[in-house]
Phi, psi and omega in degrees: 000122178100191169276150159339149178290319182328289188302342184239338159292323148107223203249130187259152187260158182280147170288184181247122179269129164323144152247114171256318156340300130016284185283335220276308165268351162306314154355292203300317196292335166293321165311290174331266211331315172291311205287312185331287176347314193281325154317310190274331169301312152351266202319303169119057189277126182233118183249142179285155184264153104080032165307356178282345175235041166050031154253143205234126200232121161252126148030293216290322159284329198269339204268292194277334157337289190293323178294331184277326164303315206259354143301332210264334180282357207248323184311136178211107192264142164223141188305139163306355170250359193228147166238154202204159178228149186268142169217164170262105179041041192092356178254149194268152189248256193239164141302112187283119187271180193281159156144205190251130145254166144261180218158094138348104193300149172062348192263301175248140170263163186230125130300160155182164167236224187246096187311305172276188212269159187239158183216159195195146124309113142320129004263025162154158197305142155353286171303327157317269186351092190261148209240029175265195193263135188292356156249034170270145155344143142278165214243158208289138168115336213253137175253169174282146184294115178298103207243124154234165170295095198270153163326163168268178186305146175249009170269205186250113170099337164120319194207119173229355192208162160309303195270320173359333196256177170277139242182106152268128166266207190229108179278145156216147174208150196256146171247164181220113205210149149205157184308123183245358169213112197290316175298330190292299159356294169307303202267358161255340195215286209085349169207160171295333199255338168308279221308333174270337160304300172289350147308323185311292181321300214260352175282309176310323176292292203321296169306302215277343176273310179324321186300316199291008195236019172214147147254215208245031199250291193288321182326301168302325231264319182246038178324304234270311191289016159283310200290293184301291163343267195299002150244018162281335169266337130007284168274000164281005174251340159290004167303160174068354182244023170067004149236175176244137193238099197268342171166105119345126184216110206282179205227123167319144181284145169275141171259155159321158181270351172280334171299332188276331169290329165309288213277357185307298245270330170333290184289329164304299196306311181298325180299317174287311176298347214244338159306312157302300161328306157307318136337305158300291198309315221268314168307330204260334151331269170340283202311330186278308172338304171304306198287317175278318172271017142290302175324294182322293186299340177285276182353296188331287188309299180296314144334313187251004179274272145057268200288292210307306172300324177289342193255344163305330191267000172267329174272331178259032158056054206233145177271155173305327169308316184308306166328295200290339165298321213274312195293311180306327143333287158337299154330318169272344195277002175271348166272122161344289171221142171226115209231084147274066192279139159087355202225058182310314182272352158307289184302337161273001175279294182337275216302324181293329185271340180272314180320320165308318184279356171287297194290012163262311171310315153308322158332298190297352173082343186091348169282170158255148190270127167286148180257000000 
């Protein structure tokens, strides 16, 4: 994945070896510098001062005078949150554990750095980020964004997906780091903002070769082995400088905002289609339901309709026309009025059917037939 390590980590820095010897005798020559002083008040040696301006200074205040300032400039505390080292004008002397040192004023400098582990965003907080067009002024606090290029599709036929394409996106990633040798620290970067610049600097080469070999579909797709990759080269460029680079995780990519306005709408629109669908099932459910307990209920009514006839004709020992003639009656006799004007063959079709249910009743004699 990516380029060769060479090529994008670049020339790895050397360590820095201690001189404690050194410190050790500038040490001794700062102890002097105090005792001599005390020593000539001791004795009590006294000398004129500035005699051209007729004032007389004796040896011996001036002596403890001169000793408690440059005691007092030699005192150097380093903090229980900062680590830290003695150096001579750029050269590393020793490491400093937290507490009070002396440092000899003018012989040694005391460095330091951030003792816990630190953590920062690329290419800078959220709020940081400026999100106008790169060739507007940048505006002062604010950084420019990390944009790289993605590969074209990578399946067979071009586009199976939205992210499919050649693309540019928008990168951020959180890093995580601390000082593991303070002289080597001092002496390749020396401030908290080098060491996140040049993270910064080799994750953006690092991302933009990763990017040409995806597109911005499989790039999410292979977040985690991008995550390993990049901190592993990462820290192959920090060997040797006295930080750790403890882990890197890249932040899901920003896409365009009209691409991102797509794909929000994606799940609404399936959601809405998969809701229709359910519906339609649930209408054609129903309808078929209705539809089978009417039939039922109908089938129930013609069934026990049925029964009824078949046992009038068993008990009064009668034919089914007959039945049905009898019902027909039954029927006109719920009517108010019956008006066949003009219509002589009707009304004797009527009088024949009731006559026929008289004589299916005479039949039966007016007993009921035992079955």
């Amino acid at each position: 994945m990516g380029a060769d390590a060479d090529t994008v980590v670049g020339h790895r820095p050397t360590k820095v070896n201690p001189n404690p010897k050194l410190y050790w005798l500038l040490w001794f020559c700062g102890v002097a510098i105090v005792i001599i002083p005390l020593i000539i008040a001791l004795v009590g040696w006294s000398y004129p001062l500035f005699d051209k301006f007729g004032m007389n200074f004796e040896g011996g205040p001036t002596a403890i005078l001169f000793d408690l300032v440059f005691f007092a400039l030699s005192l150097k505390e380093v903090p229980a949150n900062k680590v830290a080292a003695a150096f001579c004008y750029g050269g590393a002397l020793v490491i400093l554990p937290s507490g009070l040192h002396f440092v000899p004023f003018l012989l040694m400098q005391i460095k330091d750095g951030p003792r816990p582990v630190q953590e920062f965003q690329c290419p800078g907080e959220p709020e940081n980020v400026f999100k106008g067009d790169d060739k507007e002024p940048l505006p002062a606090g604010m950084v420019r964004p990390i944009r790289v290029v993605t590969g074209g599709p990578k399946t067979e036929g071009g586009k199976d997906g939205l992210l499919n394409e050649r693309m540019t996106i928008v990168l951020n990633f959180v890093v995580q780091w601390a000082i593991t040798d303070v002289l080597d620290y001092v002496s390749n970067y020396g401030s908290v903002a080098e060491v996140e610049k040049q993270v910064r600097d080799i994750g953006e080469a690092l991302l933009a070769e990763v990017a040409v070999s995806h597109s911005a579909e499989s790039f999410i797709d292979n977040l985690p082995k991008t995550n390993d990759h990049l901190v592993t080269k990462i820290g192959e460029r920090f060997e040797n400088s006295g930080v750790k680079i403890i882990s890197t995780r890249l932040i899901s990519p920003d896409v365009s905002h009209e691409v991102s306005k797509a794909l929000a709408g994606i799940p609404e629109e399936r959601a809405k289609a998969q809701q229709t669908v359910i519906k339609s099932e649930a209408d054609k459910t129903r309808r078929t339901k209705e539809g089978e307990g009417t039939a039922a209920a109908e089938f129930a009514l013609l069934d026990a309709q049925a029964k009824g006839r078949r046992e009038i004709m068993k008990r009064l020992r009668v034919s089914g026309e007959a039945v049905l003639a009898s019902e027909a009656v039954r029927g006109l006799s719920d009517k108010t009025d019956v008006l066949v004007a003009g219509a002589e063959g009707g009304m004797k079709d009527v009088m024949s059917i009731v006559k026929g249910a008289q004589g299916a009743l005479q039949s039966g004699n007016g007993k009921e037939v035992q079955s």
